[in-house]
Legacy VTK file of the C-alpha trace (Angstrom):
# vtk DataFile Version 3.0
C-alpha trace
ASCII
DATASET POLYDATA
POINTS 98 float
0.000 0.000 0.000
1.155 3.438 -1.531
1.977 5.890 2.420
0.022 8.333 0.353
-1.491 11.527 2.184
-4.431 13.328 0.684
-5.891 16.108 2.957
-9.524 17.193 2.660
-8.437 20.197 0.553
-6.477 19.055 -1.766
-9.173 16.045 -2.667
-11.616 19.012 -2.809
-8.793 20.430 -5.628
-8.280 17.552 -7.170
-12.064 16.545 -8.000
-13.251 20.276 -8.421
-10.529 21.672 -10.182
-9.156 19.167 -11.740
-11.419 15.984 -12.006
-8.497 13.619 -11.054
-9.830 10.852 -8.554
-7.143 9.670 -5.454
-7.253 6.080 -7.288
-6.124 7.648 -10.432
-2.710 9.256 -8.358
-2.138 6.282 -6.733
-2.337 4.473 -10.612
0.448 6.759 -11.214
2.697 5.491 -8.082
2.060 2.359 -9.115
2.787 2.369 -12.776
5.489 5.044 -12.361
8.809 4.334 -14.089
11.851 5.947 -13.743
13.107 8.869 -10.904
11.135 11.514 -9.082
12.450 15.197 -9.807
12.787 17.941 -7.454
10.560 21.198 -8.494
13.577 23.860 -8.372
11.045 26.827 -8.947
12.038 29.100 -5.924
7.937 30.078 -5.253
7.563 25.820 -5.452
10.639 25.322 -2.723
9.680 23.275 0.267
11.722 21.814 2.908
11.606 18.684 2.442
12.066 19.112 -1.604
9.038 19.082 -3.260
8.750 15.961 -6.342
7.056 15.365 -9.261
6.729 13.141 -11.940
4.508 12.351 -14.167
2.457 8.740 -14.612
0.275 6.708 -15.987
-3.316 5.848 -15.131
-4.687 1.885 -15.809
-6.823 3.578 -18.094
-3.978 5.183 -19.799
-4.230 9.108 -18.930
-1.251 10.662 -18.193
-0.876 12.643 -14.867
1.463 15.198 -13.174
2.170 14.320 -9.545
3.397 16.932 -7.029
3.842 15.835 -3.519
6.588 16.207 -0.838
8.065 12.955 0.795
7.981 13.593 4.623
8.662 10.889 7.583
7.970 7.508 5.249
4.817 9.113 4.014
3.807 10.988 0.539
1.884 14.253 1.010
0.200 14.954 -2.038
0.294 18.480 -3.250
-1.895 18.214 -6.585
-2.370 16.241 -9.587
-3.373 17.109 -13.175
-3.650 16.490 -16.555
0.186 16.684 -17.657
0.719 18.871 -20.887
2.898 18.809 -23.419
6.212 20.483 -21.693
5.636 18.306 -18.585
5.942 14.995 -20.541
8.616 16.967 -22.338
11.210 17.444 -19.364
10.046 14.233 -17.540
11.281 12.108 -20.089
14.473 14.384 -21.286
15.296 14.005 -17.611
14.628 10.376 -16.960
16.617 9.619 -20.482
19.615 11.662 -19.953
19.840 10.535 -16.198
20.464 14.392 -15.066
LINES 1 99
98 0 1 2 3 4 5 6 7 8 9 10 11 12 13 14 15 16 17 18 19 20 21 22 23 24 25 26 27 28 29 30 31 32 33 34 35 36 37 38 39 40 41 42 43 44 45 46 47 48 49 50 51 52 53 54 55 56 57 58 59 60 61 62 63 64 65 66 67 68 69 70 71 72 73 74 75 76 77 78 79 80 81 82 83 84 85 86 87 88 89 90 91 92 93 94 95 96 97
């Protein structure tokens, strides 16, 4: 079982703003391939880092994951569709093994 944490809010955020269902993020943990990266954005910077990657559903839509890995459990900051650019640098970065 995937430590996940999914606060009322953000599964408010998540359904409201952007119809993603828990089970689809926790799809994307288990289908995920290759490394988490750290969001370097200075107004994204958390302490501990805060990841990302993007995944996979069973049903074969592709999500960005945001959450922060904190005492053995994941926090989850958001989810969403992932565009173009997203898919972009998560495989450039996964490839190139930077």
């Amino acid at each position: 079982m995937i430590p996940l944490v999914v606060s009322p809010a953000i599964r408010e955020k998540l359904l409201n703003k952007h119809k993603v269902q828990e089970l689809e993020v926790r799809e994307c943990f288990l289908n995920h391939e290759g490394k988490y990266l750290i969001d370097t954005r200075e107004e994204h910077a958390t302490d501990p880092p805060t990841l990302w990657f993007v995944g996979e559903t069973h049903r074969g839509r592709r999500l960005k994951i945001i959450f922060v890995n904190r005492d053995g459990n994941l926090y989850l900051k958001s989810a969403y569709d992932a565009d173009d650019a997203a898919i972009r640098i998560y495989t450039k970065l996964n490839r190139n093994g930077d």
